[in-house]
N, C-alpha and C positions, 0 to 999 in steps of 0.2 A: 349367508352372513359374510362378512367381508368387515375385515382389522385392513385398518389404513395406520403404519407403523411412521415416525416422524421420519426419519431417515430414506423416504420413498420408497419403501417396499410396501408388501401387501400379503395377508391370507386370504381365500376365499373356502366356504364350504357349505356343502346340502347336503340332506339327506342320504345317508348311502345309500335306504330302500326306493330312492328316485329312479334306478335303473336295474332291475331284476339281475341284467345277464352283463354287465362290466361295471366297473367300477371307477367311479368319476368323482367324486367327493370331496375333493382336494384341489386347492390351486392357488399357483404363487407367483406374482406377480409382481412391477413396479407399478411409481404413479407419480406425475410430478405437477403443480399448483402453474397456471398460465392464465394470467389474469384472473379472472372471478370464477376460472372454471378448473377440473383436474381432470386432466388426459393421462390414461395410462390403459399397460395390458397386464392379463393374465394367462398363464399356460396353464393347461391340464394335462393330466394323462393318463389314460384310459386302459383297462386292462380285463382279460376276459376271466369270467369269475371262475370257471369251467379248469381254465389250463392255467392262468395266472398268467398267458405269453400279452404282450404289448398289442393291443386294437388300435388305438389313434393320440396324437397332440392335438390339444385342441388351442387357437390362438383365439383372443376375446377382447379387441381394444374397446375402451370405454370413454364416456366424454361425459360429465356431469358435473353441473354447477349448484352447491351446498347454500341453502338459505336456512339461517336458525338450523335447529335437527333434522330437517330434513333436506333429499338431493332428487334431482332430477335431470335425464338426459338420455342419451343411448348407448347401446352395445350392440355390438354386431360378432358374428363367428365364425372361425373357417379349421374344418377341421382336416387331417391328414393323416394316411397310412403313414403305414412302419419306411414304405420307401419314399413318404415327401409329396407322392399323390394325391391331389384332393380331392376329399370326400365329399363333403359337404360345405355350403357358403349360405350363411345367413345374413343378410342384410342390416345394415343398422335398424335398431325397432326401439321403441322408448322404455326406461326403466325410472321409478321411483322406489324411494326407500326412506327411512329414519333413523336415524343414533339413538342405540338401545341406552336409556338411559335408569339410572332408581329411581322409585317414586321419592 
């Protein structure tokens, strides 16, 4: 789920039971409107469930362009140790979504 706040910030959040052994659930981001489309990132931060000490930042720029409720675009990820070392690099990959809205 992801809150896009007027002001260009952002929440982002899933499941906590999505990662058994750290915890990732949380993320907070900007985002700002560029033409017909909205560029922005989110950080994370990840922590082991075990000892509570700091596993990775995770950075998540995003590009998506909003038609009616619903958006389509990509994200991409790259994540890092405690000293700035990358761990992981995911590639832009496509995402869709909809504005939860009442019936």
């Amino acid at each position: 789920m992801y809150v896009f706040n007027a002001d260009g910030t952002m929440q982002q959040a899933n499941p906590d039971a999505g990662d058994p052994s750290t915890s990732d659930s949380d993320g907070k981001g900007i985002w700002v409107a560029d033409g017909n489309r909205i560029r922005g990132k989110w950080m994370e931060i990840t922590a082991d469930r075990a000892t509570h000490k700091f596993v990775s930042r995770g950075e998540l720029p995003f590009e998506i362009q909003v038609t009616g409720n619903a958006f389509m675009g990509t994200l991409s990820a790259r994540f890092y140790d405690p000293t700035g070392k990358l761990l992981q690099d995911y590639p832009a990959s496509p995402i869709t979504g909809k504005r939860l809205t009442l019936p």
